[in-house]
C-alpha positions in Angstrom: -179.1 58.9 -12.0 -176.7 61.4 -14.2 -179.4 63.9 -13.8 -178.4 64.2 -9.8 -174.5 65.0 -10.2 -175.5 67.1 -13.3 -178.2 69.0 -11.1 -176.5 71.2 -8.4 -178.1 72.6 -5.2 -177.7 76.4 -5.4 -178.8 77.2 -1.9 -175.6 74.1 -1.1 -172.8 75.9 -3.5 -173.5 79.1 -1.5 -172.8 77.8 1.9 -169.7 76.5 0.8 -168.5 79.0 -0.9 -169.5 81.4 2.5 -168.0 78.6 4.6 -164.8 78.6 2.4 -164.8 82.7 2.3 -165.1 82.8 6.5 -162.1 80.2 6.8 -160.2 82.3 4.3 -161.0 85.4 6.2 -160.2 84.0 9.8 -156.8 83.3 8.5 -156.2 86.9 7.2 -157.6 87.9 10.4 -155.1 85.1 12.2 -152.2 86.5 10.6 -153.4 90.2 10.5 -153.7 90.2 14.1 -150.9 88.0 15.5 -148.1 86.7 12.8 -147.8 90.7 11.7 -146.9 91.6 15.4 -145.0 88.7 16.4 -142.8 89.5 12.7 -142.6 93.1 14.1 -141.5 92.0 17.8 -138.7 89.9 16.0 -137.4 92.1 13.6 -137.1 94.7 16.2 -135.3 92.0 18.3 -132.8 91.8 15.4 -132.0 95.4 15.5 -131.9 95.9 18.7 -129.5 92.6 18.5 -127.3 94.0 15.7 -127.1 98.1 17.1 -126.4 96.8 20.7 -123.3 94.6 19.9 -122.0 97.2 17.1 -122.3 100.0 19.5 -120.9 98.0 22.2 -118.2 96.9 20.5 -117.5 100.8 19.5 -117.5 101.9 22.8 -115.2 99.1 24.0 -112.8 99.0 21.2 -112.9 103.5 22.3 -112.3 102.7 25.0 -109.0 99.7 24.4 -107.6 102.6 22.3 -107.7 105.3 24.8 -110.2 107.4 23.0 -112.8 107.7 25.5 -110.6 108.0 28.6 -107.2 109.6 27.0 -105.9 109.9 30.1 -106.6 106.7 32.3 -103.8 104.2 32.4 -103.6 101.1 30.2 -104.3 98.6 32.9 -107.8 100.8 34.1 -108.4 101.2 30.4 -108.7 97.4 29.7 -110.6 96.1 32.4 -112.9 98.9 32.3 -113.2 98.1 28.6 -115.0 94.1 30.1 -116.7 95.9 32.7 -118.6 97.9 30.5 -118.7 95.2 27.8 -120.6 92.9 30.3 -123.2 95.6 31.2 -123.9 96.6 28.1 -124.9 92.8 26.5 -126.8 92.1 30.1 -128.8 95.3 28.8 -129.1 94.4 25.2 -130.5 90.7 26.4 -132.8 92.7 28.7 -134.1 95.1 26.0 -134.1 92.3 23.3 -136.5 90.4 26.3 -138.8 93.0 26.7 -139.3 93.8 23.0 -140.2 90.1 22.5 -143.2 91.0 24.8 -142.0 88.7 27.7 -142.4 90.1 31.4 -138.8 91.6 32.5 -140.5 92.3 36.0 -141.3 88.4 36.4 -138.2 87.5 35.0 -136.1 89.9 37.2 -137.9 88.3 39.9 -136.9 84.8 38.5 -133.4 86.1 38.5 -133.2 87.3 41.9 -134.8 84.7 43.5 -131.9 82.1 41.3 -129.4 84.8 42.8 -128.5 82.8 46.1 -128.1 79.6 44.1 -126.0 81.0 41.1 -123.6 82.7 43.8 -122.9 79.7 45.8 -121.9 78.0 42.0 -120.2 80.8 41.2 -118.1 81.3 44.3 -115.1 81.1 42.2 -116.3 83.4 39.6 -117.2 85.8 42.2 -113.7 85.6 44.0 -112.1 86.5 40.4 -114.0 89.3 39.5 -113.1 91.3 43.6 -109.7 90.1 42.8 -109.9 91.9 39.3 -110.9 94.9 40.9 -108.8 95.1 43.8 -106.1 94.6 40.8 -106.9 97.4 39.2 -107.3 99.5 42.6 -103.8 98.5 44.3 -102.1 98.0 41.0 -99.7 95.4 42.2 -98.4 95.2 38.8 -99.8 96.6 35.5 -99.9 95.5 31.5 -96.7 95.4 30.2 -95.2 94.6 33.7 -93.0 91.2 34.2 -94.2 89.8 37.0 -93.9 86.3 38.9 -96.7 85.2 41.0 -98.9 82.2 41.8 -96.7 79.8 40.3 -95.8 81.5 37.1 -93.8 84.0 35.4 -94.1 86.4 32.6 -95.4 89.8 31.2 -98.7 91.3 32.1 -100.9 91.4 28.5 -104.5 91.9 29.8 -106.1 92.2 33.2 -109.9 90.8 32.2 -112.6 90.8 34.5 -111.8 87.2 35.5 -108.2 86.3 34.3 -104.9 87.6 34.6 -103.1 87.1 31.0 -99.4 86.6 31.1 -97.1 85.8 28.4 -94.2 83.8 29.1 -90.0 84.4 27.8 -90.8 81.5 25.9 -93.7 83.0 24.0 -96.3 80.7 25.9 -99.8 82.4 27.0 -100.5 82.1 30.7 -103.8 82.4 31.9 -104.3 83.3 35.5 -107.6 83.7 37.8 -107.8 87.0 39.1 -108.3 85.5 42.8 -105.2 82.9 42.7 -103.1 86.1 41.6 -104.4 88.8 44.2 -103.7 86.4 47.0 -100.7 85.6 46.0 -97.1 87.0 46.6 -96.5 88.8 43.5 -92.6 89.9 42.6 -92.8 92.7 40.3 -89.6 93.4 37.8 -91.2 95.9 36.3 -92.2 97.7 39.3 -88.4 100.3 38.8 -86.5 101.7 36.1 -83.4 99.9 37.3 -82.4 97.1 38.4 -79.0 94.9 40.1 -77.1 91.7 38.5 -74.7 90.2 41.1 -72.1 88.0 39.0 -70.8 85.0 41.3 -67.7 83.3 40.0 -64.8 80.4 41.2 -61.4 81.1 41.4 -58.6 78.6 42.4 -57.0 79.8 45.7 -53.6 80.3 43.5 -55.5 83.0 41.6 -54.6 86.7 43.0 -57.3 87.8 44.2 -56.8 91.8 43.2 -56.2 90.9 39.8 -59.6 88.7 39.6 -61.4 92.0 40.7 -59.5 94.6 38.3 -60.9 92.5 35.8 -64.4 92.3 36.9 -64.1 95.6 37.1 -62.5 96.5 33.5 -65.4 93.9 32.2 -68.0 96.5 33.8 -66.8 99.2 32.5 -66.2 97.9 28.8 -70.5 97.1 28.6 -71.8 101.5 28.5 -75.3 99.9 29.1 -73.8 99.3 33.0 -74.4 102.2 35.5 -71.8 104.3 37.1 -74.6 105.3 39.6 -74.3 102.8 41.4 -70.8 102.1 40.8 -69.9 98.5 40.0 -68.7 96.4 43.0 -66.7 93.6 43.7 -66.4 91.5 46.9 -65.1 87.9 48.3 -67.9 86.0 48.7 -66.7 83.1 50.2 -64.2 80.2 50.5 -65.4 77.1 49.0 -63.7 73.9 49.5 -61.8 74.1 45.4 -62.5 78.1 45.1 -62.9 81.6 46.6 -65.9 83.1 45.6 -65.6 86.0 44.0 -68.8 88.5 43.5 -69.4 91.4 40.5 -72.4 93.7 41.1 -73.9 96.1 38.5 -76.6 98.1 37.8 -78.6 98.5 34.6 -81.7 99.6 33.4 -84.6 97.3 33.2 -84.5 96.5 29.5 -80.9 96.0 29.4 -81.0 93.2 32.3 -80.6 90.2 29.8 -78.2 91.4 26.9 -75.9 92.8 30.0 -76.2 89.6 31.5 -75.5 87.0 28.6 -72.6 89.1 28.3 -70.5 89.9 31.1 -70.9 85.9 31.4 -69.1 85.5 27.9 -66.6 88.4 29.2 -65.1 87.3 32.4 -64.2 84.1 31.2 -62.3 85.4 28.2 -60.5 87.8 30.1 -59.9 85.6 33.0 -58.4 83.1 30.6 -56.4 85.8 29.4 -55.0 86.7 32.7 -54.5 83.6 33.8 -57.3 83.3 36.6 -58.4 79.8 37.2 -61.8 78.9 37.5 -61.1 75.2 39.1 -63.6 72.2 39.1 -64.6 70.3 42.3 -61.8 68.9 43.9 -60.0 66.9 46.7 -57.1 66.3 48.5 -56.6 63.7 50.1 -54.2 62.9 52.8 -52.5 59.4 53.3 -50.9 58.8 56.7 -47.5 56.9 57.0 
């Protein structure tokens, strides 16, 4: 009985040991011929990957700066900066597809036959991107503009390639769809260099009414940040039921607007105090018949 584990087939050992050599060398093969290539495909993938978004990011950043285009505007330069961004990954996926060994032909094919159905979704989308570009064409406003439109207020930060960024007085980020904001009326108060504050103020109906000018007048010309082209104005507004309106009218340039008028505010009624000129609250008379 020993004698037959002991006693070993030769002709046996040497088919396993082919059998075992021809598994061993269809796996080589295996690997040789596919995992090698497939490695290769994915590796260049990477590359491809990492080069496309570090380039892009060059060119975009290029162009942000104003190195590229030195002499197109800040509001051109940014949204050209996320047209071109957008491109350039939509080619780097394409690339990055075809490397893999997949069929861009079929797949372009897949795309444009999704086209239809992905345009009705993305109506909106769509509506935000013309409006971007008729932004950029018209140039309603621009970045570093204050503007008011669609409901909100505040200065222009970027003009993307579907929002509108705004950033409010109150240091509050605003984000706007392209299409809301080109439909919309749009007040520009950065659109001139200059720009009018009309002052309207009470007096009592004893006040003198040439005195209340002289020094709305002397207020104006204290403040050198108020323009003497146009000259400062005053006028009689109206005649309330407890007061006579009074008006002041100045000009200044854009970035003075709010200093000048936090201050002529503080002004007149110091120096109307100081002269006497009333500025009444409501009031009544009433009448009582014997």
């Amino acid at each position: 009985m020993f004698s037959l584990f002991l006693t070993a087939d030769p002709g046996t050992t040497e088919e396993s040991v082919s059998a075992a050599k021809g598994f061993v060398d269809s796996i080589v093969t295996f690997l040789g011929g596919n995992l090698v290539p497939i490695a290769m495909k994915i590796l260049g993938a990477l590359l491809i990957l990492i080069i496309g978004c570090f380039i892009t990011r060059k060119i975009a950043r290029g162009i942000e700066k104003g190195k590229l285009f030195p002499k197109m505007n800040n509001t051109l330069r940014l949204f050209l900066k996320h047209v071109v961004a957008v491109v350039l990954y939509i080619a780097i996926a394409v690339a990055i597809i075809s490397v893999l060994g997949f069929n861009v032909s079929a797949l372009s094919a897949a795309i444009a036959s999704a086209g239809l159905a992905i345009g009705l979704a993305l109506q909106g989308g769509l509506s935000n991107i013309a409006g971007g570009v008729m932004l950029v064409i018209f140039k309603p406003f621009e970045v570093g503009d204050y503007v008011e439109g669609a409901g909100v207020g505040g200065t222009v930060v970027d003009i993307g390639l579907f929002y509108t960024t705004l950033t409010t007085p109150d240091n509050k980020k605003v984000v706007v769809p392209n299409g809301t904001i080109s439909n919309s009326a749009v007040t520009n108060y950065s659109a001139h260099d200059t720009r009018r504050i009309d002052f309207d103020f009470s007096i009592s109906y004893n006040a003198d009414i040439a005195t209340a000018k002289k020094v709305l007048l002397a207020c104006a010309k204290s403040d050198e940040r108020i323009l003497d082209d146009p000259k400062p104005q005053t006028m009689v507004i109206s005649h309330g039921d407890s007061s006579i309106g009074i008006r002041l009218r100045v000009w200044v340039k854009n970035s003075d607007y709010w200093d000048v008028n936090f201050l002529i505010l503080e002004l007149v009624k110091i120096n109307f105090d100081k002269n006497g000129i009333e500025i009444p609250y409501p009031q009544l008379d009433v009448h009582l018949a014997k």
